[in-house]
VOPAGU-2260 file (C-alpha; in pm, 1 decimal, decimal comma):
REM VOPAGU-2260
SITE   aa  ch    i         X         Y         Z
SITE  UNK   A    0   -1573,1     251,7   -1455,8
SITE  UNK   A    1   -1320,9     -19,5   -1431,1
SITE  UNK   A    2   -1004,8     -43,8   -1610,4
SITE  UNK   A    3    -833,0    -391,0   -1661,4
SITE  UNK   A    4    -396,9    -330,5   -1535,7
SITE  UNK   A    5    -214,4    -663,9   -1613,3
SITE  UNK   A    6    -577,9    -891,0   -1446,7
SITE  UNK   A    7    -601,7    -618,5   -1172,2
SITE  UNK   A    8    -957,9    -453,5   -1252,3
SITE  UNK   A    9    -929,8     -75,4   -1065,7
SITE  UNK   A   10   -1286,8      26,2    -980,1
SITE  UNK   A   11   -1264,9     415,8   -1108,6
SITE  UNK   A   12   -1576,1     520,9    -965,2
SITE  UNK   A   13   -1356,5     594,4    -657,8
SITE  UNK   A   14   -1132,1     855,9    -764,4
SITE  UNK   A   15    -773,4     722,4    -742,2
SITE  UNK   A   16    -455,3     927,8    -741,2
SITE  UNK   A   17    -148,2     877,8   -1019,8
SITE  UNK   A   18     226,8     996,4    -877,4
SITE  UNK   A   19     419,3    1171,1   -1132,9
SITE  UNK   A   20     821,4    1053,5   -1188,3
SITE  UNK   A   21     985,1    1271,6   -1400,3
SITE  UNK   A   22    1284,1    1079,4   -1559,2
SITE  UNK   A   23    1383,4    1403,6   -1793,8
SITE  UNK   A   24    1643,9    1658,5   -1686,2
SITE  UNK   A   25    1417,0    1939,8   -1789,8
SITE  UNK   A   26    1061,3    1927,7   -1653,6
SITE  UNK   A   27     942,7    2212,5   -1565,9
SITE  UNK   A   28     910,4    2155,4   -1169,1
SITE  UNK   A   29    1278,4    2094,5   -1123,3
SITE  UNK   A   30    1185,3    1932,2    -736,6
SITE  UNK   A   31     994,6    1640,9   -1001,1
SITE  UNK   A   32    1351,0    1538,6   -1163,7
SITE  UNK   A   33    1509,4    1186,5   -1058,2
SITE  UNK   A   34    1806,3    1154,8   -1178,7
SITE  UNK   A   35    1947,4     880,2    -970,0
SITE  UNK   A   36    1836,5     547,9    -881,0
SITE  UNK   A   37    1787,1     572,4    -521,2
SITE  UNK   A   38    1604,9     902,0    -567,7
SITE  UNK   A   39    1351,5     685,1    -836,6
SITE  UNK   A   40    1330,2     457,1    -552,0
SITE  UNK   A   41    1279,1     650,0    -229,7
SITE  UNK   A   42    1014,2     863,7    -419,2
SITE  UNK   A   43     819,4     584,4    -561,6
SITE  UNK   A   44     829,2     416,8    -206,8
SITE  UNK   A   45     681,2     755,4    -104,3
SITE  UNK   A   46     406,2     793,4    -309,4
SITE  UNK   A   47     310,0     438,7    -278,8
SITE  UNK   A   48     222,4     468,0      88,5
SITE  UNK   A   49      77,6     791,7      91,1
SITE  UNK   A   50    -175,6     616,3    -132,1
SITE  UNK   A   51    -110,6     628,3    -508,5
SITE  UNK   A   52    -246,9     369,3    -693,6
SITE  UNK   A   53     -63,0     445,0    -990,8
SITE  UNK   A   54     304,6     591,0   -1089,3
SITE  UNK   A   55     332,0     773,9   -1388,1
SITE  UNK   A   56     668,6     775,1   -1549,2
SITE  UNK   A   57     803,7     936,8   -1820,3
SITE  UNK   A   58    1130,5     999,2   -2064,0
SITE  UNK   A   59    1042,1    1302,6   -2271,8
SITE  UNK   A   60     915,2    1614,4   -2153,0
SITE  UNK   A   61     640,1    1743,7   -2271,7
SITE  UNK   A   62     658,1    2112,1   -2101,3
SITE  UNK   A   63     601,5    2411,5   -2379,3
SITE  UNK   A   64     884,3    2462,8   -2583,2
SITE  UNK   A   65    1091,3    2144,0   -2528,6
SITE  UNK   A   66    1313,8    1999,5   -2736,6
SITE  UNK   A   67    1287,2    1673,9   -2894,6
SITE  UNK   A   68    1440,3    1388,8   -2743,4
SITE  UNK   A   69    1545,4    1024,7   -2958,2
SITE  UNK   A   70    1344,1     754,4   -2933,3
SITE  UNK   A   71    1657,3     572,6   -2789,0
SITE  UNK   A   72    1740,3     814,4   -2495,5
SITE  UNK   A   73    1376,0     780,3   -2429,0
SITE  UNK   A   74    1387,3     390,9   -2419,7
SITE  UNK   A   75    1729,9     442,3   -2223,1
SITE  UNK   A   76    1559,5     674,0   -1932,7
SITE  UNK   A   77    1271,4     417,9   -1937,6
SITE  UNK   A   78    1331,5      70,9   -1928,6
SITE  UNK   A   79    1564,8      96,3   -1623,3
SITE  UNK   A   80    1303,6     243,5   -1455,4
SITE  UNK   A   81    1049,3     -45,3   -1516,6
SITE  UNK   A   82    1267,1    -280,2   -1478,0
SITE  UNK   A   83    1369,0    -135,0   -1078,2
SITE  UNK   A   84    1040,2     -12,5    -930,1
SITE  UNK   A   85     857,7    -422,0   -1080,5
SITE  UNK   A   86    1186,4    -558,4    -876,7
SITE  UNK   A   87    1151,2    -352,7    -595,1
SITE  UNK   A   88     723,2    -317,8    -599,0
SITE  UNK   A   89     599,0    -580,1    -754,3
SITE  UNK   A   90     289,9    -487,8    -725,2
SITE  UNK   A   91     339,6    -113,9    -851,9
SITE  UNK   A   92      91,5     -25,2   -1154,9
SITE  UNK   A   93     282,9     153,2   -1385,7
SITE  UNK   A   94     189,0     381,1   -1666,6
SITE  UNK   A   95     451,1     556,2   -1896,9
SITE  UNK   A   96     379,8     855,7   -2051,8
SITE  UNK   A   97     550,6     855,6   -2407,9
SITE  UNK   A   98     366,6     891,8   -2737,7
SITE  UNK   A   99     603,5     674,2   -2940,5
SITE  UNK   A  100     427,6     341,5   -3016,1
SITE  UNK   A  101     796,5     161,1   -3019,3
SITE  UNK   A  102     850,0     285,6   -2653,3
SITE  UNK   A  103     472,5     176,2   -2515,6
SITE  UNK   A  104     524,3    -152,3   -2651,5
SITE  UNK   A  105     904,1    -219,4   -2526,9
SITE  UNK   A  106     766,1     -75,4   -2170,2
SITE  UNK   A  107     442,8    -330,2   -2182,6
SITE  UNK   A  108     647,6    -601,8   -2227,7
SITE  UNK   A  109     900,1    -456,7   -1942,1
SITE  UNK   A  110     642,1    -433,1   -1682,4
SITE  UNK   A  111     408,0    -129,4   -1726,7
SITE  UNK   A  112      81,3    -146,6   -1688,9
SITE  UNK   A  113     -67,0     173,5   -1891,1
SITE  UNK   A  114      17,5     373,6   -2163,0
SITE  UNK   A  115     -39,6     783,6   -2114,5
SITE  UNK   A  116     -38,4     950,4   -2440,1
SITE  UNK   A  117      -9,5    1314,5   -2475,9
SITE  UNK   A  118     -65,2    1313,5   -2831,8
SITE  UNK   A  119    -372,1    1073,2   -2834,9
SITE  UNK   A  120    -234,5     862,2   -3148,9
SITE  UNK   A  121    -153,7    1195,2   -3351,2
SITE  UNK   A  122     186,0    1210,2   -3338,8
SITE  UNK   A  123     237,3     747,0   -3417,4
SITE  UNK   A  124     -15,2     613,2   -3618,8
SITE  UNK   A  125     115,5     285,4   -3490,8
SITE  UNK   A  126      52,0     358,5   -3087,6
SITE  UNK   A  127    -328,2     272,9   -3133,7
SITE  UNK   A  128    -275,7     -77,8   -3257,0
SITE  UNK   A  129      28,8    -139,6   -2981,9
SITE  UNK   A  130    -213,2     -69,5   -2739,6
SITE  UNK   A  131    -493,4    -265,8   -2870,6
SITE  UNK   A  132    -241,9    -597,6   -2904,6
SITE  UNK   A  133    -114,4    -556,6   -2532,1
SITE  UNK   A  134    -477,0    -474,7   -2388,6
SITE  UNK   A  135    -385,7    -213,4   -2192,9
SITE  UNK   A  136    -597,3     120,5   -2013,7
SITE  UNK   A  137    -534,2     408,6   -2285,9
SITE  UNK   A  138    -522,9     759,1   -2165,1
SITE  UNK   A  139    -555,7    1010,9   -2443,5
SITE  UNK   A  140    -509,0    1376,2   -2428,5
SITE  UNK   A  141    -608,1    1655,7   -2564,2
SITE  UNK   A  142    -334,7    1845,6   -2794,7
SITE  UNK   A  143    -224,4    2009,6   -3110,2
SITE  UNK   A  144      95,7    1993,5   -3251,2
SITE  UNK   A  145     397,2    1914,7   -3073,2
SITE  UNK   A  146     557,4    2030,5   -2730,1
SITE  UNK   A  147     766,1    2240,2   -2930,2
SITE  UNK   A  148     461,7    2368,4   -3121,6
SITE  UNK   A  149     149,8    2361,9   -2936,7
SITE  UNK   A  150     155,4    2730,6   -2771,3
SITE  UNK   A  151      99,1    2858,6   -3071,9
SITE  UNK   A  152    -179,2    2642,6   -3168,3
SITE  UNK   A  153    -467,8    2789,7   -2888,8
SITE  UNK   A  154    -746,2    2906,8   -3175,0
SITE  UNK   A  155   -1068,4    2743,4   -3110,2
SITE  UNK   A  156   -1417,5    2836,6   -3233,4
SITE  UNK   A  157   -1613,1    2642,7   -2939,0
SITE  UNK   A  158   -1266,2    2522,7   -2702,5
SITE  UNK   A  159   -1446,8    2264,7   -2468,8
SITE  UNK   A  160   -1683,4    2132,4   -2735,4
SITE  UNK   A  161   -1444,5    2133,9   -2995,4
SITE  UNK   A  162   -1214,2    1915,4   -2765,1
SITE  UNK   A  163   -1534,4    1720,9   -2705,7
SITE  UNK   A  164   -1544,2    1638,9   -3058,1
SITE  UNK   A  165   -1161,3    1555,4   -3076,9
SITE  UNK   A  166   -1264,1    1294,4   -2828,9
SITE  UNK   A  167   -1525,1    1172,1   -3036,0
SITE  UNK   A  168   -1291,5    1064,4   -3283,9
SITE  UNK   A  169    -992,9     956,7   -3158,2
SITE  UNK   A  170   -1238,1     726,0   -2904,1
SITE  UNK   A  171   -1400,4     581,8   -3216,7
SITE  UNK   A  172   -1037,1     525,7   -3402,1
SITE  UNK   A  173    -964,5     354,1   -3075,2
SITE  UNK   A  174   -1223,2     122,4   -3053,2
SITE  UNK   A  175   -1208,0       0,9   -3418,6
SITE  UNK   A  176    -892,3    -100,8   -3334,4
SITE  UNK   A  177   -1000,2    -282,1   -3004,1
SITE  UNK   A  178    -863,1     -83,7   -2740,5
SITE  UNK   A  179   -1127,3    -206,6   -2441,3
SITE  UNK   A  180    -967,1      69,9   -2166,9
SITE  UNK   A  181    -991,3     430,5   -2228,3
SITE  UNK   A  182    -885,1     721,1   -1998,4
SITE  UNK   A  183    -955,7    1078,7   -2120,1
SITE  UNK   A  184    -758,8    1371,4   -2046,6
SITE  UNK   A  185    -809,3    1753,9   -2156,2
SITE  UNK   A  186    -474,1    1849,4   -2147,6
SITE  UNK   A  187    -422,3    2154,1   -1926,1
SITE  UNK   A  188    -142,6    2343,1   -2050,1
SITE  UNK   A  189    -144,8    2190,6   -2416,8
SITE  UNK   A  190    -244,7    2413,9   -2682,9
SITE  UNK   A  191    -452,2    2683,6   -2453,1
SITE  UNK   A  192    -378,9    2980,5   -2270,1
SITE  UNK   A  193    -414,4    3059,9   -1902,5
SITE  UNK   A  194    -743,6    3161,3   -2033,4
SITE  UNK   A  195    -914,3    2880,8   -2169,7
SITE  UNK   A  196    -726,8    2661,0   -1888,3
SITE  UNK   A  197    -953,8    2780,5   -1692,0
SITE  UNK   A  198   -1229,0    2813,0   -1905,7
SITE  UNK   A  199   -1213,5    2459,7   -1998,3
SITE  UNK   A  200   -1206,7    2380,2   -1616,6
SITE  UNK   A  201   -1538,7    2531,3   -1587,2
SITE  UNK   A  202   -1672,8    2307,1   -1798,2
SITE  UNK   A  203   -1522,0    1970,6   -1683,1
SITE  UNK   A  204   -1845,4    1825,4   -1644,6
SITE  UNK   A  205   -1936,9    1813,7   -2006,5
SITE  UNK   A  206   -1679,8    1492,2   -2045,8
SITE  UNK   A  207   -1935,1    1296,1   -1861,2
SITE  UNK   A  208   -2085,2    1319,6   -2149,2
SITE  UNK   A  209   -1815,1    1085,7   -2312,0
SITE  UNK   A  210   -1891,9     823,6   -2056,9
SITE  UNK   A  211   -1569,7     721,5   -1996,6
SITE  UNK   A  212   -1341,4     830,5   -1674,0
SITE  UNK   A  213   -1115,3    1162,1   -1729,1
SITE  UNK   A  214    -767,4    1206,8   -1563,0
SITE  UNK   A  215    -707,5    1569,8   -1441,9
SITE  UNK   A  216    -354,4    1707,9   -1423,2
SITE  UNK   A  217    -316,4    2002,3   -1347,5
SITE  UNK   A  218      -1,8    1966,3   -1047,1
SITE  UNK   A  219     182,9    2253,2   -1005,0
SITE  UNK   A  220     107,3    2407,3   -1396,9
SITE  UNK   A  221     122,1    2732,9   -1479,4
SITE  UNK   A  222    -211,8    2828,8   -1502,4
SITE  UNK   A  223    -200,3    2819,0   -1094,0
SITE  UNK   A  224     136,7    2960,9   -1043,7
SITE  UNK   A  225     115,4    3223,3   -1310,6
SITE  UNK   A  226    -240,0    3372,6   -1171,5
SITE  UNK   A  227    -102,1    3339,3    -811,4
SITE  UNK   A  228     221,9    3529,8    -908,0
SITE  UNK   A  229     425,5    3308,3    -742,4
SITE  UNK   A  230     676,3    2971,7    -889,3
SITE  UNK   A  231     606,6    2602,8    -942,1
SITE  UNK   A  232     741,7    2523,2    -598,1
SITE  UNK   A  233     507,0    2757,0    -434,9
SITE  UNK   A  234     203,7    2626,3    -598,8
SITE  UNK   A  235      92,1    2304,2    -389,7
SITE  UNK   A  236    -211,6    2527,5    -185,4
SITE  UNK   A  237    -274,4    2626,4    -547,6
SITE  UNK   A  238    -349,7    2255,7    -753,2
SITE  UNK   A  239    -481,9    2138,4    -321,6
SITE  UNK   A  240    -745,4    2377,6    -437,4
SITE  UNK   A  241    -818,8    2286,4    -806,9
SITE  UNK   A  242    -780,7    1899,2    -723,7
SITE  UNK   A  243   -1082,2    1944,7    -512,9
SITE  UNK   A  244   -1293,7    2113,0    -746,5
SITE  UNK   A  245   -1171,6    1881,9   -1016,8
SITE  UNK   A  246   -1338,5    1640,2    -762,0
SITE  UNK   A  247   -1647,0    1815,4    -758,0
SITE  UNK   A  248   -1664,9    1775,2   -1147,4
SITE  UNK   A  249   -1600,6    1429,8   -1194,1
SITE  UNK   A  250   -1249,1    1369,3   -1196,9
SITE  UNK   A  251   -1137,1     980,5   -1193,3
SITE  UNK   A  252    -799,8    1023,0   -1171,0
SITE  UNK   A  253    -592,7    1317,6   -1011,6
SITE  UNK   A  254    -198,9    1297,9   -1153,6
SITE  UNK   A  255      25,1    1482,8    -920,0
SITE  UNK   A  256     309,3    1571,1    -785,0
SITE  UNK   A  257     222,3    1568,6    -454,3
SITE  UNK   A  258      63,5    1251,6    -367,3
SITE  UNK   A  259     -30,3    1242,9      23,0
SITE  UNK   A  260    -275,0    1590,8     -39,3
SITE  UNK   A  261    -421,2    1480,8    -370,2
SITE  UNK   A  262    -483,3    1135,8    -168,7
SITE  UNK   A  263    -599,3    1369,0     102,3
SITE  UNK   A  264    -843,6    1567,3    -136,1
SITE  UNK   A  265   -1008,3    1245,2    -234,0
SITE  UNK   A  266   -1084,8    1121,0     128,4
SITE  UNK   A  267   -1270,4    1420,0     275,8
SITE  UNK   A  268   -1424,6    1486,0    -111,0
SITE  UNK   A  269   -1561,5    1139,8     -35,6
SITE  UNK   A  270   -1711,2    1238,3     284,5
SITE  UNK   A  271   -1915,3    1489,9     204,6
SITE  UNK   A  272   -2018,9    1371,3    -177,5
């Protein structure tokens, strides 16, 4: 349950906590956005004390319906980013969420630490083997199609065992090409409804099964604000709640928002498990 980050080995058998920083105009919790570099800066510092061990940044959004963004707006959002939070916190473990092999590898060699891949190798054939030549932890989710496409991709015969066996493979692909770190992630919100969100939180436990750790992210989505009836702003008591269940199941990693509760979650889960 330890992952290797640039020759720091992170014991994942205590759950750690993952800050999100949204570099994209258009996520879908607008309070997420940083568009300026002090704001990149005073929320990293943030999250940093309130206990994240890692930040998770990404370019391209990867909310329902969103529109494609070029590989070289991506790179633009991203590097700069790297490039100030190593300066300012050099000891900051960085992952990047991007599913563009050219991106992950440019970001490696700027500073980051993990790559966070929505589309698990599906969408670059070539991500797999950057990953494998830098060494670095792999999270892999669970999705079909694109952001752009995905909603209407939600027909499953079995849903959590047939994104077991979507695991199965892409795990194997991974390790034939010698990728030593791998993170799993189910992908709330990707390809399923509210539904079979929730259905395929039920059954978190079954990615034990995997044996590897599983990342849980489920901040602020609509599958808590939705059922609640309320907005992404209003929906912190909402993934406080989840988190700790997620907990309960198994969870290695929680990626969040809102890093001082999730952090919170973790320490009195501890206590009492």
């Amino acid at each position: 349950m330890t992952i290797n980050c640039k020759g720091n080995l992170i014991d994942l058998s205590k759950p750690r906590v993952m800050g999100i920083l949204n570099l994209t105009p258009n996520s879908f919790y607008a309070e997420s956005r940083i568009a300026e570099e002090s704001v990149l800066l005073r929320k990293a510092e943030k999250m940093l004390k309130e206990g994240a061990t890692f930040l998770d940044i990404g370019g391209y959004s990867s909310r329902p319906n969103a529109d494609d963004v070029s590989t070289e707006e991506e790179l633009n959002r991203v590097l700069p980013a790297i490039d100030l939070l190593t300066k300012n916190f050099p000891e900051v473990i960085i992952s990047v969420d991007t599913f563009r092999a050219i991106v992950a590898d440019k970001s490696i060699k700027a500073g980051a630490a993990i790559i966070n891949d929505i589309s698990a190798g599906s969408l670059d054939e070539d991500m797999m083997a950057i990953v494998a030549k830098h060494q670095v932890p792999y999270i892999m989710m669970h999705m079909r199609g694109t952001p752009k496409t995905m909603q209407g991709l939600t027909e499953y015969k079995d849903l959590s065992l047939d994104i077991i066996y979507y695991f199965s493979e892409k795990i194997k692909l991974a390790r034939r090409h010698g990728i030593n770190d791998i993170i799993t992630d189910p992908g709330f919100g990707f390809a399923k409804t509210t539904a079979q969100n929730f259905e395929l939180f039920k059954n978190l436990e079954l990615f034990k099964n995997l044996d590897l750790p599983f990342l849980v992210g489920i901040s602020r989505k609509s599958m808590i604000y939705k059922s609640l009836g309320i907005s992404a702003k209003e929906a912190l008591n909402g993934t406080t709640v989840l988190n700790s269940l997620a907990l309960d199941r198994g969870a290695s990693v929680l990626r969040v928002h809102d890093v001082k509760e999730a952090v919170e979650c973790v320490k009195l889960h501890s206590q009492v498990c």
